[in-house]
ZASE-684691 format. One record per residue: residue in one letter; z, y, x of N, C-alpha, C in turn. Coordinates in steps of 0.2 Angstrom, whole numbers, plus 5000, padded with zeros to 4 digits. Example, Ala and Ser with C-alpha at 12.3 -4.5 7.8 and 13.67 -1.06 7.14 Angstrom:
<node A,<5039,4972,5066>,<5039,4978,5062>,<5039,4984,5066>>;
<node S,<5035,4989,5064>,<5036,4995,5068>,<5039,5000,5064>>;
This chain:
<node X,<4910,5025,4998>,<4906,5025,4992>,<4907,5018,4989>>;
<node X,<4907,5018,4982>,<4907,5011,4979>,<4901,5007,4979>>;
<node X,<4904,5000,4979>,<4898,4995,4981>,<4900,4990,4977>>;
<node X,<4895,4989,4972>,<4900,4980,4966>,<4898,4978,4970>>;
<node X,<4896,4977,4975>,<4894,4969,4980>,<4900,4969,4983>>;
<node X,<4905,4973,4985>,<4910,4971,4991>,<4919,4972,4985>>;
<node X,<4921,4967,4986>,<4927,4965,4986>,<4932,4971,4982>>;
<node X,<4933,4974,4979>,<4939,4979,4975>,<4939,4981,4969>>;
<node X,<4941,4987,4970>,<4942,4989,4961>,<4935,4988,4958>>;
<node X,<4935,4989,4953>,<4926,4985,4949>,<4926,4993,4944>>;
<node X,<4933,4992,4941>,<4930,4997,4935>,<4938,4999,4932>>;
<node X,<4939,5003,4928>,<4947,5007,4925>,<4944,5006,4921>>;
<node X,<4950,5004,4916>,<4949,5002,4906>,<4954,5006,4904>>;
<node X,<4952,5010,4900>,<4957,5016,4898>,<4955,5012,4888>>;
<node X,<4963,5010,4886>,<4963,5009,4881>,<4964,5017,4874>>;
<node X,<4957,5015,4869>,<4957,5023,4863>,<4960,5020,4860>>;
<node X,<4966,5027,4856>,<4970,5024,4850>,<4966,5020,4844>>;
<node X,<4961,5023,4843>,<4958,5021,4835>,<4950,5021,4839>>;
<node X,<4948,5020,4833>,<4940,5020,4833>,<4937,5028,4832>>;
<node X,<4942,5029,4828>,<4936,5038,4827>,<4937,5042,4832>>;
<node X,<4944,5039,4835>,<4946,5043,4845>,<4939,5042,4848>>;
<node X,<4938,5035,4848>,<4930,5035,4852>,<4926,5040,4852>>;
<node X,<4923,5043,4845>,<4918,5047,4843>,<4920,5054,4848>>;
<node X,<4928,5054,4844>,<4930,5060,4848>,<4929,5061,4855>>;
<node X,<4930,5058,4858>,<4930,5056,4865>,<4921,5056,4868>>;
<node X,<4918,5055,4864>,<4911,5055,4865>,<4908,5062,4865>>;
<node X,<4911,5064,4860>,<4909,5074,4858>,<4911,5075,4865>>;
<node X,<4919,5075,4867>,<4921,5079,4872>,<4918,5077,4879>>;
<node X,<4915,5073,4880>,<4910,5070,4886>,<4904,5075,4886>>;
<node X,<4900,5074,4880>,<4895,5078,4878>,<4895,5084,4880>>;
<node X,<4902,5088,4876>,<4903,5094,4879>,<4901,5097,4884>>;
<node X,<4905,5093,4889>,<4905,5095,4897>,<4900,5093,4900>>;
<node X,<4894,5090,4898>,<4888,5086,4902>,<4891,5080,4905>>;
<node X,<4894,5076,4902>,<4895,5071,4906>,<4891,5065,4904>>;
<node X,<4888,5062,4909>,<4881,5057,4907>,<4887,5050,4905>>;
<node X,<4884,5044,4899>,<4889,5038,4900>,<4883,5035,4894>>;
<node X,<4887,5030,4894>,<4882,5023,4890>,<4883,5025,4885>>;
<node X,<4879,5025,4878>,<4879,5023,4871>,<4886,5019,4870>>;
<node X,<4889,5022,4862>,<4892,5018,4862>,<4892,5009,4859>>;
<node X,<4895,5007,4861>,<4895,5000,4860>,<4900,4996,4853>>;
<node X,<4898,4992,4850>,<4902,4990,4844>,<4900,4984,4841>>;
<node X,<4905,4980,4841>,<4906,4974,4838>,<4909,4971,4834>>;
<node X,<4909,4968,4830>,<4914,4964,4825>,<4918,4957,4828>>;
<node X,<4916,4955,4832>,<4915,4947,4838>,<4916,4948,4843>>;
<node X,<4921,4945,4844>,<4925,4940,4840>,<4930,4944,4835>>;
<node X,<4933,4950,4839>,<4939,4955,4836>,<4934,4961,4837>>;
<node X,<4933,4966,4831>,<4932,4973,4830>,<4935,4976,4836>>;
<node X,<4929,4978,4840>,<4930,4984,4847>,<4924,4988,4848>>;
<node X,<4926,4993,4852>,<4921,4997,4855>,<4922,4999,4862>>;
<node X,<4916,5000,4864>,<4920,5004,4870>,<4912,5009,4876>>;
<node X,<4914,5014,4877>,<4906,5020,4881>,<4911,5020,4889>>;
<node X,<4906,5017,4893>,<4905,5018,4897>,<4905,5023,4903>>;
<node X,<4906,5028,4906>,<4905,5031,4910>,<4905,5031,4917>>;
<node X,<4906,5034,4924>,<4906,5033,4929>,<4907,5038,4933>>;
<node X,<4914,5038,4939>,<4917,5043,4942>,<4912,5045,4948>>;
<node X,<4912,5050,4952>,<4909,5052,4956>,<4905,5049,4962>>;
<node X,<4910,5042,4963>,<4908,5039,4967>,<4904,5033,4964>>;
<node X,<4902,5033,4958>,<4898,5027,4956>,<4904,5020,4952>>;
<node X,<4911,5022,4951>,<4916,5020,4951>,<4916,5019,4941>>;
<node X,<4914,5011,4936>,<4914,5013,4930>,<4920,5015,4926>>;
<node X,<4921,5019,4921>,<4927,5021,4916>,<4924,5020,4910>>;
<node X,<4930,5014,4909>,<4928,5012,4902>,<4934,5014,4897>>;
<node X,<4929,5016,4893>,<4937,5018,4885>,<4934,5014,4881>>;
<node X,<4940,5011,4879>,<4939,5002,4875>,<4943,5005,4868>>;
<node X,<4943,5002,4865>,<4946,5001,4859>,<4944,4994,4855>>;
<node X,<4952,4991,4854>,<4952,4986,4851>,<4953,4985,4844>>;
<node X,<4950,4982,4837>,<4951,4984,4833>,<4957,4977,4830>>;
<node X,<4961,4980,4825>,<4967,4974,4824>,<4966,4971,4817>>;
């Protein structure tokens, strides 16, 4: 079982093409009941987004999106 206190992987950063991928990617989460953070958005320093989720073992998945 994952522990952030102990030494390893922390978290997967899975890069979305665009920003409206994000949305999409949010409906299709929905879809299936899968529980994840709010999406997140900022202009600062660089235009990015990125929600949150987490694997069976408590393990975070992040879809990131970097805007250019």
């Amino acid at each position: 079982m994952f522990n952030p206190l102990r030494t390893g992987l922390d978290h997967v950063a899975l890069a979305v093409a665009s920003r409206q991928d994000m949305f999409t990617w949010i409906s299709h989460l929905d879809a299936l009941g899968v529980d994840h953070d709010p999406l997140f958005e900022t202009a600062e320093p660089l235009p990015h987004a990125m929600v949150v989720l987490r694997d069976p073992d408590g393990i975070a998945i992040e879809l990131f999106w970097l805007g250019g």
